[in-house]
C-alpha positions in Angstrom: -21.0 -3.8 -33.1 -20.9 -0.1 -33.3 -22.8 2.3 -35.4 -20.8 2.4 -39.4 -19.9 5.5 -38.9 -17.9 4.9 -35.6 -14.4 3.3 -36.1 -13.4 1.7 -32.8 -10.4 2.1 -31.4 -8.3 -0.6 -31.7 -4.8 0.5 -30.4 -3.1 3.6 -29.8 -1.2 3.3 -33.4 -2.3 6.9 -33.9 0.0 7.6 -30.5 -0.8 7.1 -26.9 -3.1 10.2 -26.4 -5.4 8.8 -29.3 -6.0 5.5 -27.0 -9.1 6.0 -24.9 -8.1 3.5 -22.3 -5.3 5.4 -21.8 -7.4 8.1 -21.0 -9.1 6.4 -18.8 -6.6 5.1 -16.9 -4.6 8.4 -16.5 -8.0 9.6 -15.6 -8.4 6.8 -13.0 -4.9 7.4 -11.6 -5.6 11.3 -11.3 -8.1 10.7 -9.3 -6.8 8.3 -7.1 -4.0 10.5 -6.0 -6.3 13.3 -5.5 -8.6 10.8 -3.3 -5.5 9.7 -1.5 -4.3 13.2 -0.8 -7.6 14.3 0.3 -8.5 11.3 2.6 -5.3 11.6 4.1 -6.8 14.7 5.9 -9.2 12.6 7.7 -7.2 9.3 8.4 -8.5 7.1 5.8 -6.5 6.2 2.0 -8.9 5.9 -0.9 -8.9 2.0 -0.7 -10.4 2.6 2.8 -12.4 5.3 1.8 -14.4 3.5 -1.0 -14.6 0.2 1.1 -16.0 2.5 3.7 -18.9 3.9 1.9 -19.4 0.4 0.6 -20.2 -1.1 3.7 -21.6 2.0 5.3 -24.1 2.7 1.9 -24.7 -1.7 1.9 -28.3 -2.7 3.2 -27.3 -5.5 5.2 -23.9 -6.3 6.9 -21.6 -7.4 3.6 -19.1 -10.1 4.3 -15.7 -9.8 2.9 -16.9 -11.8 -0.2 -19.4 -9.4 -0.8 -16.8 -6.5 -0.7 -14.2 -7.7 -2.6 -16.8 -8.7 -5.2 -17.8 -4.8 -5.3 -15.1 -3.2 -4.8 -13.4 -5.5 -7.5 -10.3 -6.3 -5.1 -9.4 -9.5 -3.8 -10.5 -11.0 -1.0 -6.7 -11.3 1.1 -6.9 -7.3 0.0 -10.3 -6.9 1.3 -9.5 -8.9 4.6 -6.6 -6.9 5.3 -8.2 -3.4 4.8 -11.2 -4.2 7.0 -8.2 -5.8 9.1 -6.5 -2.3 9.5 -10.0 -0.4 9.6 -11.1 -2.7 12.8 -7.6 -1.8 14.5 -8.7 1.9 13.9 -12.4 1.5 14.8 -13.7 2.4 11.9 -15.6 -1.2 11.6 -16.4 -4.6 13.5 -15.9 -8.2 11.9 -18.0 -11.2 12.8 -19.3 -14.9 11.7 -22.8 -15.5 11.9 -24.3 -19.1 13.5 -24.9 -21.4 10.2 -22.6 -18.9 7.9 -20.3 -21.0 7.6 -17.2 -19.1 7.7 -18.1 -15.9 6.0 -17.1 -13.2 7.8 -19.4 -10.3 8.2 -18.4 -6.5 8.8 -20.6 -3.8 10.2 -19.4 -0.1 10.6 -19.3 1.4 13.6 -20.1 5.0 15.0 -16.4 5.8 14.2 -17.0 4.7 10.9 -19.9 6.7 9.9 -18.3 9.6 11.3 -15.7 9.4 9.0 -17.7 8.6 6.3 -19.9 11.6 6.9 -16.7 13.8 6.3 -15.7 12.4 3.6 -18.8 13.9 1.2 -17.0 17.3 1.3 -14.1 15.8 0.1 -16.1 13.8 -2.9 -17.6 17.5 -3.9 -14.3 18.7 -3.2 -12.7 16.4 -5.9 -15.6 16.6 -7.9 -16.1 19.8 -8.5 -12.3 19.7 -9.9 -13.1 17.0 -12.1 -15.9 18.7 -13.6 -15.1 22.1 -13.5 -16.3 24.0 -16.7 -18.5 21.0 -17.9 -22.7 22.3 -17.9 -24.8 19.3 -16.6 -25.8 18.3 -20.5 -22.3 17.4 -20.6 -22.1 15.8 -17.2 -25.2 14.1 -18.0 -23.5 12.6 -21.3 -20.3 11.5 -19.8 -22.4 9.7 -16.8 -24.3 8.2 -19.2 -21.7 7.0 -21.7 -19.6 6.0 -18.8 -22.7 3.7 -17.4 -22.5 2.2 -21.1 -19.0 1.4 -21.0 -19.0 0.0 -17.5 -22.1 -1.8 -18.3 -20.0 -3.2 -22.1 -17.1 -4.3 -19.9 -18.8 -6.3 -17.4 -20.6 -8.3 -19.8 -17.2 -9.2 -21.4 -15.4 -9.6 -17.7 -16.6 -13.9 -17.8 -14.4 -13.5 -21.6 -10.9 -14.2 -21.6 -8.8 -11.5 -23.6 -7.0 -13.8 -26.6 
């Protein structure tokens, strides 16, 4: 529970711009269209973008499971984006003897040159998002965001009622 001071935010009664998720997910949208736009410039959408540096940034080769598990998209989503980035050469999929049938997915050269371009685009983008913010107030929103993240994902197992 929070502190007594604190009165959550149960809906947005006090009108739509009073609802933090709101916020957050016009936030979240913003952004997405800005990652779109800018990946656009270097072949990729954002989906394919952030499935990129997930495999290029992942210590071992991930299997689609893995992906859509951290990327929190489904696994038919998952399969067909690293479907559409093998067709471009961005990565390779294969099955490992005694896997089963996971199926595993490596970047390629292609890949990691295209991931390598997209950090100008992230400081790009970032640099919009946090223009006129000093890094106490970065620092703050990075950490309360962690906390939130962190509050939702312990709940994600509950079923909303």
């Amino acid at each position: 529970m929070g502190s007594p001071d604190v009165q959550p935010q149960t809906s947005c009664s006090k009108g739509r711009e009073a609802c933090l998720g709101r916020h957050v997910y016009v936030l979240f949208h913003l952004l997405m269209r800005q990652c779109d736009a800018a990946a656009e410039e270097i072949g990729l959408t954002s989906s394919r973008w952030f499935l990129l540096c997930s495999i290029g940034e992942s210590e071992h080769e991930p299997t689609v499971g893995e992906l859509s598990d951290e990327c929190m998209l489904s696994t038919q989503a998952v399969s067909q984006l690293v479907a559409a980035m093998e067709k471009e050469g961005l990565v390779t999929r294969h099955t490992k003897p005694g896997s089963g049938r996971s199926v595993y997915v490596r970047i390629t050269d292609e890949g990691r040159q295209a991931l390598s371009q997209t950090d100008a685009i992230a400081t790009r983008i970032e640099g919009r998002l946090l223009a006129g913010l000093d890094q106490s107030e970065i620092d703050r929103i990075s950490d309360d965001l962690e906390r939130l993240i962190e509050n939702m994902s312990s709940k994600e197992a509950e079923t909303p009622r």
